[in-house]
Short mmCIF file of the C-alpha atoms (twelve columns), coordinates in Angstrom:
data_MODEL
# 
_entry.id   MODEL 
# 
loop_
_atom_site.group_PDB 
_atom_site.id 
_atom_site.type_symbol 
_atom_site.label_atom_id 
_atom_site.label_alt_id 
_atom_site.label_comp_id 
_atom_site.label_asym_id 
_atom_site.label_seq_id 
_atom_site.Cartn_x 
_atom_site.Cartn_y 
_atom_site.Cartn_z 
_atom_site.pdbx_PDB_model_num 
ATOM 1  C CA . UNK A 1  59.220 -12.333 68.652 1 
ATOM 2  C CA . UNK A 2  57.162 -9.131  67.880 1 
ATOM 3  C CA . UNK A 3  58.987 -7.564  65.023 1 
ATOM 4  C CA . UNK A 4  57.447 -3.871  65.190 1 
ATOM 5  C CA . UNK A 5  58.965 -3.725  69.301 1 
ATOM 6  C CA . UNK A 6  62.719 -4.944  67.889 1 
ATOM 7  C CA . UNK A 7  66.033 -2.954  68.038 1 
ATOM 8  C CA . UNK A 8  64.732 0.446   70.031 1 
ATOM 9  C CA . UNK A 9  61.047 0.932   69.023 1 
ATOM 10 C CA . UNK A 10 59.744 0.943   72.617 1 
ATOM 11 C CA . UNK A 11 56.717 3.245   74.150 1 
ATOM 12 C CA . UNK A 12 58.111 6.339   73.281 1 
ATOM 13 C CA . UNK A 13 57.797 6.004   69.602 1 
ATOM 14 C CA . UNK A 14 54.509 4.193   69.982 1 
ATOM 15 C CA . UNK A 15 52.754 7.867   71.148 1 
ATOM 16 C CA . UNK A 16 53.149 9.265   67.553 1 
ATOM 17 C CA . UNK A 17 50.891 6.958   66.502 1 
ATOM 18 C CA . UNK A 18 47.694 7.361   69.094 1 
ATOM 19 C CA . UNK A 19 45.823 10.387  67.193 1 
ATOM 20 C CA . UNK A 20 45.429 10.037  63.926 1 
ATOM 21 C CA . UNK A 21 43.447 12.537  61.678 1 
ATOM 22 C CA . UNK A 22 41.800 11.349  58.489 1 
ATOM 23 C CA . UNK A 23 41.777 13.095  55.348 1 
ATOM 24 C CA . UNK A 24 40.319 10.790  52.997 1 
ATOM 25 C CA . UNK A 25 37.063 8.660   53.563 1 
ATOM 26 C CA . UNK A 26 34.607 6.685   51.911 1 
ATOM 27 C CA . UNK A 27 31.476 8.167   50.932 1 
ATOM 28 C CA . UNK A 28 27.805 6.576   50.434 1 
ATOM 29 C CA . UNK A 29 26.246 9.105   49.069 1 
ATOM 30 C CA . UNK A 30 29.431 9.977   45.871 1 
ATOM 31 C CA . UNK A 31 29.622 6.312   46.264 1 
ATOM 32 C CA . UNK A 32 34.084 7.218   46.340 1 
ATOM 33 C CA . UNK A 33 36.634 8.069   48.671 1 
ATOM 34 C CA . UNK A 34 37.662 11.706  48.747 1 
ATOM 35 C CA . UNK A 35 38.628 14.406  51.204 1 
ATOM 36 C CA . UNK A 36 36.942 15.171  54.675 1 
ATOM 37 C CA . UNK A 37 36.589 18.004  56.866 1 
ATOM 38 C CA . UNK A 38 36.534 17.653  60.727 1 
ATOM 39 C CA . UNK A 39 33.451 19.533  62.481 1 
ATOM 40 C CA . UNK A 40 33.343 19.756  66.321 1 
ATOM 41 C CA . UNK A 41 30.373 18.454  67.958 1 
ATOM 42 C CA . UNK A 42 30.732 17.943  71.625 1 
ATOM 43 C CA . UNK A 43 33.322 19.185  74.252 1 
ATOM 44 C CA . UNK A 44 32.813 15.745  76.613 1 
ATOM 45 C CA . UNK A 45 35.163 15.053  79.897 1 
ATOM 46 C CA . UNK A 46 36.623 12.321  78.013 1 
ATOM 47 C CA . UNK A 47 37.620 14.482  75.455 1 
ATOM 48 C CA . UNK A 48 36.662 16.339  72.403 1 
ATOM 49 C CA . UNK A 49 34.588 14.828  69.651 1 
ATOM 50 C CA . UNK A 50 34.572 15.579  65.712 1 
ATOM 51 C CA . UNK A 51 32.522 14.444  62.707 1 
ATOM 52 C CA . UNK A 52 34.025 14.338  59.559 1 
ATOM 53 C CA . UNK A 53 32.145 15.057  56.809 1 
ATOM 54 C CA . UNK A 54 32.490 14.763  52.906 1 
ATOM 55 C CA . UNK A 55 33.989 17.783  51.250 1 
ATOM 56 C CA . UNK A 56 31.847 17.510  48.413 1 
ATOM 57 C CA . UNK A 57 28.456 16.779  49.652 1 
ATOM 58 C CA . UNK A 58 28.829 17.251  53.630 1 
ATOM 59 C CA . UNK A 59 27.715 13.811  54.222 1 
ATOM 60 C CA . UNK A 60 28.603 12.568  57.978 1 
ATOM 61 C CA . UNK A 61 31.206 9.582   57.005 1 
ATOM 62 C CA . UNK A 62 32.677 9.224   60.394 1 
ATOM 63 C CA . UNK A 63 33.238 10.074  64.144 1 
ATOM 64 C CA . UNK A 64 36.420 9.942   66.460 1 
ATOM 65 C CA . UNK A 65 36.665 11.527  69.747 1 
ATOM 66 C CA . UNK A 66 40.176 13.263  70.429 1 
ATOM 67 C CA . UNK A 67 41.340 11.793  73.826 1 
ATOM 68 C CA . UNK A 68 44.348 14.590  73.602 1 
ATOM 69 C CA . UNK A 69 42.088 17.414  74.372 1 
ATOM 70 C CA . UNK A 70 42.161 16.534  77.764 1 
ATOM 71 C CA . UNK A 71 42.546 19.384  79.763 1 
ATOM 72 C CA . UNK A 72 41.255 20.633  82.702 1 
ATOM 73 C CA . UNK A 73 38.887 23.577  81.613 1 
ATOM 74 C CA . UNK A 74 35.634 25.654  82.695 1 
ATOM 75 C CA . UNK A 75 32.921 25.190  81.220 1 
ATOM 76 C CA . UNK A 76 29.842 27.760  82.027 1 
# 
């Protein structure tokens, strides 16, 4: 029995949870966690994709493409 699909948790409240956005990451450089900013980097077909960065030192700490952004667009 999987306890986190009991008692009316089916598929629809599963899509809340797809896109997350962080605001706290480890850092190499401070050597701490602390707070992020998101930079876009590429507009891909697949979808959009960011770099978060620290918000003290602007050290790239991470990556995530945004599968949500997904629309159909022109691009010249």
């Amino acid at each position: 029995m999987n306890p986190y699909n009991a008692q009316g948790q089916g598929p629809q409240n599963q899509s809340s949870f797809r896109e997350l956005d962080a605001t706290s990451l480890y850092c190499p450089r401070c050597r701490q966690a602390g707070p992020v900013r998101k930079r876009l980097l590429l507009v891909l077909p697949q979808g959009d994709e960011y770099e978060y960065l620290c918000a003290r030192c602007g050290t790239s700490v991470g990556m995530k493409i945004d599968n949500s952004a997904q629309t159909d667009r022109l691009i010249y």
